[in-house]
C-alpha positions in Angstrom: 63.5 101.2 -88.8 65.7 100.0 -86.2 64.7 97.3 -83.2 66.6 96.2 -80.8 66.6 92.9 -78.4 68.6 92.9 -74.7 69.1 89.8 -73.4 70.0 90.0 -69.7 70.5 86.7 -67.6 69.4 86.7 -64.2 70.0 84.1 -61.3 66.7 82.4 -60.0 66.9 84.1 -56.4 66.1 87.3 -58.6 62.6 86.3 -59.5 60.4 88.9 -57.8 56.5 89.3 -56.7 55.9 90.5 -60.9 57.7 86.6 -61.5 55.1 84.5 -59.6 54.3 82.3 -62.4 57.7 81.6 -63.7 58.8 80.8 -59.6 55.3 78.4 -59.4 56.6 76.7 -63.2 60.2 76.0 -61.7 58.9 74.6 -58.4 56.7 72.6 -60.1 59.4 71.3 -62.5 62.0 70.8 -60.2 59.6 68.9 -58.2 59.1 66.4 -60.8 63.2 65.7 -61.3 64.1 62.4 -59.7 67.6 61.7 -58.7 68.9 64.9 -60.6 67.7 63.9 -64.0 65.6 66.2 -65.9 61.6 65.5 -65.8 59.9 64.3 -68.9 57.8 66.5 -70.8 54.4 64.5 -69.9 55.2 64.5 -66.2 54.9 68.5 -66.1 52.3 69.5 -68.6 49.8 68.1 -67.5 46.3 69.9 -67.4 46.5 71.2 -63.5 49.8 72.8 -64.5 48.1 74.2 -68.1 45.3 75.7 -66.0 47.7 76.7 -63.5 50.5 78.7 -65.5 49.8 81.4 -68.1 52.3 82.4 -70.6 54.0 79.0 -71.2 54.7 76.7 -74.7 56.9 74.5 -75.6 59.5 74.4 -78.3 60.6 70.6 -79.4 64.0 70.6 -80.1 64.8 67.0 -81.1 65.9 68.4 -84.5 69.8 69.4 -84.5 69.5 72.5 -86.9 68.0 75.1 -84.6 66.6 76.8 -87.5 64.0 74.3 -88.2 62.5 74.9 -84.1 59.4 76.9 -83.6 59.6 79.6 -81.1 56.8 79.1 -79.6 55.5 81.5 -77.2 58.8 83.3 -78.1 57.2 83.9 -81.6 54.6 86.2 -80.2 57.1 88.9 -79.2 58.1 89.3 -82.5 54.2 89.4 -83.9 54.1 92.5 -86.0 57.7 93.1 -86.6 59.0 93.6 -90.7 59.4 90.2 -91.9 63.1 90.6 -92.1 63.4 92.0 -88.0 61.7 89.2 -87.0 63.9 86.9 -88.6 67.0 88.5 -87.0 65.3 88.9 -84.1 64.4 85.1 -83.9 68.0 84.0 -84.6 69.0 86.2 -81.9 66.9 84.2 -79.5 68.0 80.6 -81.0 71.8 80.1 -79.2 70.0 80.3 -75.7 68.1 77.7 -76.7 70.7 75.5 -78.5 72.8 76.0 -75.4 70.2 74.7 -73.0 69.2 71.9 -75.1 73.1 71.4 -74.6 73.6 71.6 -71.3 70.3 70.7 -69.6 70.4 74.2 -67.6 67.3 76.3 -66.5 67.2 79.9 -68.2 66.2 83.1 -66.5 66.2 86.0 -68.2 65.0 90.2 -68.7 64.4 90.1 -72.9 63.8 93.9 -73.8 62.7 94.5 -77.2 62.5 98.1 -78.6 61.9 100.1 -81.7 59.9 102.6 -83.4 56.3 102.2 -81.3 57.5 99.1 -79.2 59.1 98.6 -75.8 58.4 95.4 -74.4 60.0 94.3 -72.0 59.5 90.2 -70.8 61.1 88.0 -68.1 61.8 84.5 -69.7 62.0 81.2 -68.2 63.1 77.9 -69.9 63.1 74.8 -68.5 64.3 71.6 -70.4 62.5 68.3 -70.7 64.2 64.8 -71.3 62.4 61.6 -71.8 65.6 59.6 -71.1 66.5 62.4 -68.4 69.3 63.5 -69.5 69.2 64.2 -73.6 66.9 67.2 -73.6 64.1 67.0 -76.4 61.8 69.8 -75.3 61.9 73.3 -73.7 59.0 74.8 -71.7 59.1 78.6 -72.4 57.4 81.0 -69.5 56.9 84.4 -70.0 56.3 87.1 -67.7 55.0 90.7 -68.4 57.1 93.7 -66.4 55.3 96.4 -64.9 56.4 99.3 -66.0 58.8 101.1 -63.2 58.8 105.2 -62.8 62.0 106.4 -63.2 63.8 108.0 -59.4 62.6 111.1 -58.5 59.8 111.6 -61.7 56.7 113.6 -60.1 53.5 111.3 -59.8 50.4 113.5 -61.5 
């Protein structure tokens, strides 16, 4: 059995009308930075925001080995897979995170995940959280479904 996971990073402007909830958790994160620094974990989840976004979890990455984070909403894309998929799978998703915990940087991108029965296809978001405001120790994860798109000229029925 074979699976497959695209990764395909996309600028923020390229949120669309599908991406409403990642656009509302990015305003509502950037509007808790002060002075440039990143906000703190506790200053965006708060319960308005949990009631407010769907699709979100956090993954605490104080650890250094990357290995040892949980996925967390991330996880549930690979929910079902053979043990050993998932496993590759989930390492294939760990460098984006190590490299935002890295360099403080918001994350868009198109994840596409495909194999025998599946074809998922998710927008991810990933904001990062710093107490001190500039050594990240926690990433809010936001995923959006696609809606499937017809291909160009296919006949409606």
């Amino acid at each position: 059995m074979t699976f497959s996971l695209r990764k395909r990073p996309m600028p923020l402007h390229a949120l669309d009308a599908d991406d409403l909830n990642l656009d509302f958790a990015h305003r509502w994160w950037h509007g808790r930075r002060r002075g440039g620094l990143l906000p703190a974990r506790s200053a965006v989840d708060t319960p308005e925001f949990r009631l407010l976004v769907r699709d979100a979890g956090w993954i605490e990455v104080a650890d250094d080995a990357a290995e040892h984070w949980s996925l967390g909403p991330l996880a549930g894309l690979l929910a079902g897979l053979p043990v050993d998929r998932a496993a590759a799978l989930a390492a294939a998703l760990r460098p984006d995170l190590e490299a935002i915990r890295f360099t403080g940087a918001v994350l868009v991108q198109e994840l596409t995940l495909t194999g025998p029965g599946i074809h998922l296809v998710r927008r991810q978001l990933v904001l990062p959280h710093a107490d001190d405001g500039t050594r990240v120790r926690d990433l809010l994860v936001v995923l959006g479904e696609r809606r499937p798109v017809r291909a160009a000229g296919s006949l409606s029925g």
